[in-house]
C-alpha positions as a Markdown table, in Angstrom:
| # | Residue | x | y | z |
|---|---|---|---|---|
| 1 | Unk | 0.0 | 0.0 | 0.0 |
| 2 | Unk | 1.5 | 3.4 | -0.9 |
| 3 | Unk | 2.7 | 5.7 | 1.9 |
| 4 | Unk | 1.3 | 9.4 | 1.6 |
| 5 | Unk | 2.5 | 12.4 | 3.7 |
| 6 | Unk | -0.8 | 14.7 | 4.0 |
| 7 | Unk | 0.9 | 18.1 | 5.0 |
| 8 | Unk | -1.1 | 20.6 | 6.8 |
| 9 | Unk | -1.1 | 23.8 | 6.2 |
| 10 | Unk | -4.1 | 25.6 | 7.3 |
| 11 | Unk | -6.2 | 27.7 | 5.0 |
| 12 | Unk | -10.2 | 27.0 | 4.5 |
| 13 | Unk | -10.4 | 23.1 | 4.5 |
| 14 | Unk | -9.4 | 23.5 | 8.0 |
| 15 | Unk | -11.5 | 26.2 | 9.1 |
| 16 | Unk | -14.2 | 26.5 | 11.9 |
| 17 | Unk | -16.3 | 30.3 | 12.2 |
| 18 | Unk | -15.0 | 31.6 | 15.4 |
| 19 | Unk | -15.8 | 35.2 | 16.6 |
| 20 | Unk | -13.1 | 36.6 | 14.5 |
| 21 | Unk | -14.6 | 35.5 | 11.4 |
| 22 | Unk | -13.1 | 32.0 | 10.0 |
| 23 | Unk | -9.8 | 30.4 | 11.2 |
| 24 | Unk | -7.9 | 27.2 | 10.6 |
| 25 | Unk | -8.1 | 25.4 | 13.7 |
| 26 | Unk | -8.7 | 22.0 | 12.1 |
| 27 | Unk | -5.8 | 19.6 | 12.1 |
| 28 | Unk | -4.3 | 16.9 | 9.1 |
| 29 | Unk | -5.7 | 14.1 | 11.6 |
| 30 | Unk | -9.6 | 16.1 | 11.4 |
| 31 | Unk | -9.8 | 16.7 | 8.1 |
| 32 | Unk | -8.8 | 12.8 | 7.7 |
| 33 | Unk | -11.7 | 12.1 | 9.7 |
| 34 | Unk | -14.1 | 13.2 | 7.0 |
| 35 | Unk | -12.1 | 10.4 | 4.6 |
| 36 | Unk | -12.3 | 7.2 | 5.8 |
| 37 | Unk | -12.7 | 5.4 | 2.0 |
| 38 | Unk | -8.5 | 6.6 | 2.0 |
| 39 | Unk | -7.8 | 3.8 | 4.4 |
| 40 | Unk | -8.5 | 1.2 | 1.5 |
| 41 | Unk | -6.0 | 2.3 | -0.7 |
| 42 | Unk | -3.4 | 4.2 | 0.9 |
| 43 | Unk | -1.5 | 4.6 | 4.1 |
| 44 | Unk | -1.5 | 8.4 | 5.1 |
| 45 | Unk | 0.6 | 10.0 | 7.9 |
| 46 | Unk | 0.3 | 13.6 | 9.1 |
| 47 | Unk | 2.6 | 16.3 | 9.5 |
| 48 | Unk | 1.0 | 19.5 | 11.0 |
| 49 | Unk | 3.3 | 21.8 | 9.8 |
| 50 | Unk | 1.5 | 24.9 | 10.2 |
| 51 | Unk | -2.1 | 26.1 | 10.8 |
| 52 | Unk | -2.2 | 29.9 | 9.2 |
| 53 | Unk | -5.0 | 32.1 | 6.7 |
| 54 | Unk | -2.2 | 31.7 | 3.4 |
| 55 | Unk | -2.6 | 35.3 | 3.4 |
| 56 | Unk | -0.4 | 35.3 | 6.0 |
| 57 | Unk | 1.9 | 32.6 | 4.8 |
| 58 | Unk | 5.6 | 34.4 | 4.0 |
| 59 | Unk | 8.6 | 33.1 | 1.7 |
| 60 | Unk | 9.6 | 31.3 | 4.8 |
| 61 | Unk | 7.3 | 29.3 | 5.6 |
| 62 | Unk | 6.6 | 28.3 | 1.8 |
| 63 | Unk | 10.6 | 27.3 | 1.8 |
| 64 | Unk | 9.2 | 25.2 | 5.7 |
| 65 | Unk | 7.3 | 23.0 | 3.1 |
| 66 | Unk | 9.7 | 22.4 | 0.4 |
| 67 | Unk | 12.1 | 21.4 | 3.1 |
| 68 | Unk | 9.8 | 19.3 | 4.5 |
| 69 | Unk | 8.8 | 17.5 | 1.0 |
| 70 | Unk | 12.8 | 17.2 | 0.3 |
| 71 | Unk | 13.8 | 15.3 | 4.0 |
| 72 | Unk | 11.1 | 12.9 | 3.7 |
| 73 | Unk | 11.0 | 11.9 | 0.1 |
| 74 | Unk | 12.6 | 8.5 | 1.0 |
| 75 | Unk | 9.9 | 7.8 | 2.8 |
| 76 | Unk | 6.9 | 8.2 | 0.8 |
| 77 | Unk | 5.9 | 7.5 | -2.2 |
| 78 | Unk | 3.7 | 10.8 | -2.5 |
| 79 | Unk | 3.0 | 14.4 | -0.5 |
| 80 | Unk | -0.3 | 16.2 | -0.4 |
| 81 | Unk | -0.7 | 19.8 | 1.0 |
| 82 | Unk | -3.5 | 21.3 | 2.4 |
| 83 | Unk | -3.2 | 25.1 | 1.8 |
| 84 | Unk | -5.2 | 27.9 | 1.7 |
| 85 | Unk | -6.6 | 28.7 | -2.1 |
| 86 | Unk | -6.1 | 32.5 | -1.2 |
| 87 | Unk | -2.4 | 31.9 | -2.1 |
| 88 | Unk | -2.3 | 28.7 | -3.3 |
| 89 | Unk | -0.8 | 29.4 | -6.6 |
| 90 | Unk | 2.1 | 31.1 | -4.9 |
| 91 | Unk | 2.9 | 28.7 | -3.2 |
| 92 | Unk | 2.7 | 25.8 | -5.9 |
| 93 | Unk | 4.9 | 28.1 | -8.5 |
| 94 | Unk | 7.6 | 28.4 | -5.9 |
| 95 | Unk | 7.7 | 24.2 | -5.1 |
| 96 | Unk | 7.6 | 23.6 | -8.4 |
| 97 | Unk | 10.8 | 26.1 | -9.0 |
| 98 | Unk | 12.6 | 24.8 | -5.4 |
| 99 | Unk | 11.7 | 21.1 | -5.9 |
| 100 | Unk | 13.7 | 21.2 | -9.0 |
| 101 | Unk | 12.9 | 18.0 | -11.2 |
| 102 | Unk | 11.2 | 16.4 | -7.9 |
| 103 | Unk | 10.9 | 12.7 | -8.7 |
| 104 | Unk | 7.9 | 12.2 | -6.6 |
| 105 | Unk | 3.9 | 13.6 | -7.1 |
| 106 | Unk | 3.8 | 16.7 | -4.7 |
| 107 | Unk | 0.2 | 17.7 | -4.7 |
| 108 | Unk | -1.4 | 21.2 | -3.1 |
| 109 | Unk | -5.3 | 21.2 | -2.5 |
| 110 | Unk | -7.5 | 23.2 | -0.4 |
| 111 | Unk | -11.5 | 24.3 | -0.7 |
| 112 | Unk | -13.6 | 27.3 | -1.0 |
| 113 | Unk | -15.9 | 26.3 | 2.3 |
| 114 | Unk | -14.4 | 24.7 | 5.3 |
| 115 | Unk | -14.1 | 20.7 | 5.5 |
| 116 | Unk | -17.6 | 19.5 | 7.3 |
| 117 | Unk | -19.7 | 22.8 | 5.6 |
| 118 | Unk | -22.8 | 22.0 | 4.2 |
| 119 | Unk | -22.0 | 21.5 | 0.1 |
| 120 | Unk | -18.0 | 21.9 | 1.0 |
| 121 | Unk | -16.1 | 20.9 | -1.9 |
| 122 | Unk | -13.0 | 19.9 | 0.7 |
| 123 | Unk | -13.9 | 16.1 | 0.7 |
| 124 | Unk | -13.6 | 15.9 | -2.6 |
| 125 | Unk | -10.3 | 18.0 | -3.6 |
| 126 | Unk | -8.6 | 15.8 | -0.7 |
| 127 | Unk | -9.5 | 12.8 | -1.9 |
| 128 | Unk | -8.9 | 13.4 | -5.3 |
| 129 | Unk | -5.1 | 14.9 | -4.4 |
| 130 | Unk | -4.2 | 11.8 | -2.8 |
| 131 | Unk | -5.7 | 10.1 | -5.5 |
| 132 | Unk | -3.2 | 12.2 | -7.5 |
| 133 | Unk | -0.5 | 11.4 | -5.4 |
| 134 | Unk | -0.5 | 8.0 | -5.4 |
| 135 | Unk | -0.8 | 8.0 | -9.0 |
| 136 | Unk | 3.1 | 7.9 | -9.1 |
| 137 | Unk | 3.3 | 11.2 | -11.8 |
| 138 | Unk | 6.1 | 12.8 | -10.6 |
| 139 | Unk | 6.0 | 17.0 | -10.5 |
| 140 | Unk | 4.7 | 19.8 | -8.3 |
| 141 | Unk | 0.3 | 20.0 | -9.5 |
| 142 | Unk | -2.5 | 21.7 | -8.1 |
| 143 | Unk | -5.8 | 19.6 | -7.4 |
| 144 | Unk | -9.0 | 21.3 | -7.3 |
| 145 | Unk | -12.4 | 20.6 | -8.5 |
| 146 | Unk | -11.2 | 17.7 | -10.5 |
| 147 | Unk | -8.5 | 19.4 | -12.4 |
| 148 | Unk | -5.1 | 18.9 | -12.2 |
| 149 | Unk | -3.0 | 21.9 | -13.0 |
| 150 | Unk | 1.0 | 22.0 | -13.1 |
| 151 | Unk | 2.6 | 24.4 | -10.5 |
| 152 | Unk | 3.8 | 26.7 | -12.7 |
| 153 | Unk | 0.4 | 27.6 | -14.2 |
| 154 | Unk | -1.9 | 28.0 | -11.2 |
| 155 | Unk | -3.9 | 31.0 | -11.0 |
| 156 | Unk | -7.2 | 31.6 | -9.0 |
| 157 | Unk | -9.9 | 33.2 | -11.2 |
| 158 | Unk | -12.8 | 33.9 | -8.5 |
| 159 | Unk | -12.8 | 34.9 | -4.9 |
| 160 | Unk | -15.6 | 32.0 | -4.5 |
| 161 | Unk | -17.2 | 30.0 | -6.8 |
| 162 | Unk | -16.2 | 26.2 | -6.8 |
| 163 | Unk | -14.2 | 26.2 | -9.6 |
| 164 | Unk | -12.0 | 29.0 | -8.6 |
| 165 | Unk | -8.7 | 28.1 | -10.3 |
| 166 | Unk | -7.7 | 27.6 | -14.1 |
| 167 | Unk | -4.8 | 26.7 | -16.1 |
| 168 | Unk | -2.9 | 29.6 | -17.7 |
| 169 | Unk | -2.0 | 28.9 | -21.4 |
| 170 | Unk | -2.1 | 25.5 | -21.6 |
| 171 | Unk | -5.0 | 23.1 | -20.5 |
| 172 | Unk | -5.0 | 21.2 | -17.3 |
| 173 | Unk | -2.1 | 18.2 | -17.0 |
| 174 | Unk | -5.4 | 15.9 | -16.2 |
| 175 | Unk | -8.8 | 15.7 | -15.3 |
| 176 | Unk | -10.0 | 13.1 | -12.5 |
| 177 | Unk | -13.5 | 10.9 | -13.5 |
| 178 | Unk | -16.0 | 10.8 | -11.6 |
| 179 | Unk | -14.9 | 6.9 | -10.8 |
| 180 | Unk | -11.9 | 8.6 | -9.4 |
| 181 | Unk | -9.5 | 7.6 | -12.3 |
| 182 | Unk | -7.2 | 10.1 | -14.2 |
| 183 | Unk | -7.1 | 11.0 | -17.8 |
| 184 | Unk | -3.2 | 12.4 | -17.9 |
| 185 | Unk | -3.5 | 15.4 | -20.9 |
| 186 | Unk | 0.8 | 16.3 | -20.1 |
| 187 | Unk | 3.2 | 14.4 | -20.6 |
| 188 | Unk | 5.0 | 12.9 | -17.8 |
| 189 | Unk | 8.4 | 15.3 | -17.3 |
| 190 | Unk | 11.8 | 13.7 | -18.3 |
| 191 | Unk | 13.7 | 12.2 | -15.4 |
| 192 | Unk | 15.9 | 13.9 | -14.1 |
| 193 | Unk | 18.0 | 14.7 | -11.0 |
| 194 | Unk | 15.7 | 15.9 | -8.2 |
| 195 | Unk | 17.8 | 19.3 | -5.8 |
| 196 | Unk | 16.3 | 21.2 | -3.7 |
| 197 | Unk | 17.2 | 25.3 | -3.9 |
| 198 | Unk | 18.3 | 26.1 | -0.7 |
| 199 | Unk | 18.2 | 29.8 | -0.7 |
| 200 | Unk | 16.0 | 32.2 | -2.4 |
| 201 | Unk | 15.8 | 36.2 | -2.6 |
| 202 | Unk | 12.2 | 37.0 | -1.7 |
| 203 | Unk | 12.8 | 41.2 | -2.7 |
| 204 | Unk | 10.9 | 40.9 | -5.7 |
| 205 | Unk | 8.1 | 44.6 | -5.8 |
| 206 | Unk | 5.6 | 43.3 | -8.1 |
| 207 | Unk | 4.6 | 47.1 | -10.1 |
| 208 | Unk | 1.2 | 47.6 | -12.1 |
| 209 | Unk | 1.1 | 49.9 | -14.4 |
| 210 | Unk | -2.6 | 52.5 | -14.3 |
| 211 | Unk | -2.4 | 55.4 | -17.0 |
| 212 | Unk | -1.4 | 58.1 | -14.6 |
| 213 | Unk | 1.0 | 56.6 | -12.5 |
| 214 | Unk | 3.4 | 59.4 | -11.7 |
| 215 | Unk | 7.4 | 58.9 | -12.9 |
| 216 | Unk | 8.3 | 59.8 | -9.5 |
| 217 | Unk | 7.2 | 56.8 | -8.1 |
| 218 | Unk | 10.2 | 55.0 | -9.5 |
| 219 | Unk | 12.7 | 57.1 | -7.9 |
| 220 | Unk | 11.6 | 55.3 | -4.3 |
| 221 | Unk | 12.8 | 51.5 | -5.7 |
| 222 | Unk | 16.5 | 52.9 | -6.8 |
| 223 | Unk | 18.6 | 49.8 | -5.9 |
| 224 | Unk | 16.1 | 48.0 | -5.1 |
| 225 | Unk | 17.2 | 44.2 | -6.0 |
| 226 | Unk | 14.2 | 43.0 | -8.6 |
| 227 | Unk | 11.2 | 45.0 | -10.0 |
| 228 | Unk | 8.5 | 43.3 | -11.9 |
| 229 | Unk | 5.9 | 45.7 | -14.2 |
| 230 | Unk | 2.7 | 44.4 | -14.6 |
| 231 | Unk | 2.0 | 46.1 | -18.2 |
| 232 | Unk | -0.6 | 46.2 | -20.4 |
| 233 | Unk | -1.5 | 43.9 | -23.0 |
| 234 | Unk | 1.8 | 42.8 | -24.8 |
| 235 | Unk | 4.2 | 45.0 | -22.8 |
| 236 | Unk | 6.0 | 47.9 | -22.3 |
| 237 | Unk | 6.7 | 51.1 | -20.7 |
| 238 | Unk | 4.7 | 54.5 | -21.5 |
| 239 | Unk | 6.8 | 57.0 | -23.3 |
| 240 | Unk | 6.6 | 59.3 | -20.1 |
| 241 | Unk | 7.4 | 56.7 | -17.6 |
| 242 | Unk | 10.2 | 55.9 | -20.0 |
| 243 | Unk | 13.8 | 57.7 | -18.0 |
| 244 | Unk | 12.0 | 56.8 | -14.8 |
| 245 | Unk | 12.6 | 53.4 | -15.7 |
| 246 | Unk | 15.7 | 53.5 | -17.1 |
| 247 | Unk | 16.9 | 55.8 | -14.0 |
| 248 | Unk | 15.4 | 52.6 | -12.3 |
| 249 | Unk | 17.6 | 49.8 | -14.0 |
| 250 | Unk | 20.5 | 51.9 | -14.3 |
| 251 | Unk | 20.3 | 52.1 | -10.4 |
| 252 | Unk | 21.2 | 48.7 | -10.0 |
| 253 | Unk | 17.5 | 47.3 | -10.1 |
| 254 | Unk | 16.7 | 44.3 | -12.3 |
| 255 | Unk | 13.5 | 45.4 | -14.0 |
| 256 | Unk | 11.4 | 42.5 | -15.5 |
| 257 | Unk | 8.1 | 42.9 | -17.7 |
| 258 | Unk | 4.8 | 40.9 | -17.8 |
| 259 | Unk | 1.3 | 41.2 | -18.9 |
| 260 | Unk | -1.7 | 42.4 | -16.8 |
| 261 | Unk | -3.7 | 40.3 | -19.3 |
| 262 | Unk | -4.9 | 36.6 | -17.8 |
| 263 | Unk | -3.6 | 34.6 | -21.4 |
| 264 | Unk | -1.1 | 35.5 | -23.9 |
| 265 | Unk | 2.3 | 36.8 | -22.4 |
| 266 | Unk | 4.5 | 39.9 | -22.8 |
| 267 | Unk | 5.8 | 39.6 | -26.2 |
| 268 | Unk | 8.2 | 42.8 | -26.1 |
| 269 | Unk | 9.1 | 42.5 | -30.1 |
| 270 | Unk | 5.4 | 43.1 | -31.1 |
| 271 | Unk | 5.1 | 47.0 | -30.6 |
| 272 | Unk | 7.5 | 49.8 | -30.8 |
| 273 | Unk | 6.6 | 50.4 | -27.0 |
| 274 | Unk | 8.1 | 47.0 | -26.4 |
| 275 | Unk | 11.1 | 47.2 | -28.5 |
| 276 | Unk | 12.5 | 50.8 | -26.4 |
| 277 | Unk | 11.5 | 49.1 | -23.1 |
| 278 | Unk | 13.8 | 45.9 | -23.9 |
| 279 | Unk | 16.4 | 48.2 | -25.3 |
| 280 | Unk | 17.0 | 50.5 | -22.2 |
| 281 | Unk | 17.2 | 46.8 | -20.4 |
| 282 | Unk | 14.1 | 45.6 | -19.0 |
| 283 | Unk | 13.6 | 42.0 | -19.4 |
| 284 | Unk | 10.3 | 39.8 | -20.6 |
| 285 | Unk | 9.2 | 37.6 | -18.7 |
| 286 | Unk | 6.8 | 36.1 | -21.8 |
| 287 | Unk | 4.4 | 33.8 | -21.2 |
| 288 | Unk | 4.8 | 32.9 | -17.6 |
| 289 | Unk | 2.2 | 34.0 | -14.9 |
| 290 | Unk | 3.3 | 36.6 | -12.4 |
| 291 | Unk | 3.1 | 33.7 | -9.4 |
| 292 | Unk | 5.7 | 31.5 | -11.5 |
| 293 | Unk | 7.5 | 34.9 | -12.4 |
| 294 | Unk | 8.2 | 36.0 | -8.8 |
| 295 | Unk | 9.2 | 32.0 | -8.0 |
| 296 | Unk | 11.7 | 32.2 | -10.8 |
| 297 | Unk | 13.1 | 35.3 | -10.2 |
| 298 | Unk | 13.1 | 34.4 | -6.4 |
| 299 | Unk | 15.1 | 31.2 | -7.5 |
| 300 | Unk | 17.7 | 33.0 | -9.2 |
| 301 | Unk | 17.0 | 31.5 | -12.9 |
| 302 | Unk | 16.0 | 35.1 | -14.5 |
């Protein structure tokens, strides 16, 4: 029988309403209380690493959880995290950057209502990411409402509804069937040799542009160690904002450029814009999303 580590993290599958409004107070052992079918086909232990809202999960504690995957990856043949969705996909961008070529599934789940809530869809995203996990596809996936989404595309698309999460560019790595059987749409990743990162740089000022945002503003991140411009459609930097930014980079500041747009990338060679912003040294950051963005800058590979 395979050996699952169920990680807990906190989050809304482990919430109760207290006076205070919702708080995870639920531990890995109670919200395995509410799956008792698991027992069947899988061993799972507990590790109650940390019981926070992920709004107030930091860099640190997401780099608690990759350490924690990494030392017991002998052990068992799967992980699955229970995280809060709120954050979720900043969390699974930065695993799947620190797990580097991981050789074992590494599953995040969470819900939109608490675990034991009337209509809660937190029975089934747990059971389905240990159904996931077990299902011996190595990499770092999302689970929730029967999609399976690769870490590096994760991004939550509604504050509430059910199916609060989507794929960016690509479609989801697999779909689980309602008899609890996946249909794998990726391919598996080649093998490789599995490292953990061990240190990252979490100063990384993530910058939306609006139409009127002042050029003074960039004088307050001189030397600051990595700026990331959220910019419209394809990218690049208005003509007025222009020598603020390049003020910026020529301070010492890395200066990276994404799309506020939900599909399609920065594509910097498309527009004139574009062409004077990669020129004065700003860098694109293409089709990634602006979770996997700040993980790979974090990690040191842009």
């Amino acid at each position: 029988m395979q050996q699952i580590l169920l990680i807990a993290t906190g989050g809304t599958i482990a919430c109760r309403e207290t006076a205070q409004g919702l708080s995870p107070v639920l531990d890995g052992a109670a919200l395995l209380q509410e799956l008792p079918v698991l027992r069947a086909w899988c061993t799972v232990s507990v590790c109650d690493l940390l019981r926070l809202d992920s709004t107030d999960l930091t860099a640190g504690d997401r780099m608690q959880i990759a350490r924690t995957v990494w030392e017991n990856r002998a052990r068992y043949d799967g992980f699955v995290i229970a995280h809060g969705t709120d954050t979720l996909s900043y969390t699974a961008a930065l695993l799947h950057h620190v797990l580097r070529e991981i050789d074992k599934p590494v599953i995040l789940t969470g819900s939109m209502l608490p675990m034991g809530a009337p209509g809660s869809d937190a029975p089934r995203n747990l059971l389905d990411a240990c159904r996931t996990a077990v299902s011996g596809r190595a990499g770092v996936f999302a689970v929730l409402h029967g999609k399976v989404i690769e870490g590096c595309r994760v991004i939550k698309r509604h504050s509430s509804e059910m199916d609060a999460f989507l794929s960016a560019g690509t479609p989801p790595a697999a779909a689980i069937n309602p008899d609890g059987t996946l249909t794998w749409q990726a391919p598996p990743q080649p093998p490789g040799t599995p490292s953990l990162v061990q240190q990252i740089d979490p100063h990384v000022l993530l910058v939306k542009l609006i139409p009127d945002l002042a050029p003074s503003f960039f004088q307050a991140l001189h030397g600051y160690p990595h700026v990331i411009i959220e910019a419209f459609g394809a990218g690049g930097v208005p003509a007025r904002l222009e020598d603020a930014v390049r003020g910026l980079i020529r301070s010492g500041t890395r200066v990276y450029i994404t799309s506020q747009c939900t599909e399609g990338g920065a594509d910097l060679h498309k527009y004139e814009v574009g062409r004077r912003a990669e020129k004065m040294g700003a860098v694109s950051l293409g089709l990634r999303t602006t979770e996997d963005a700040l993980a790979a800058v974090m990690c040191g590979e842009l």
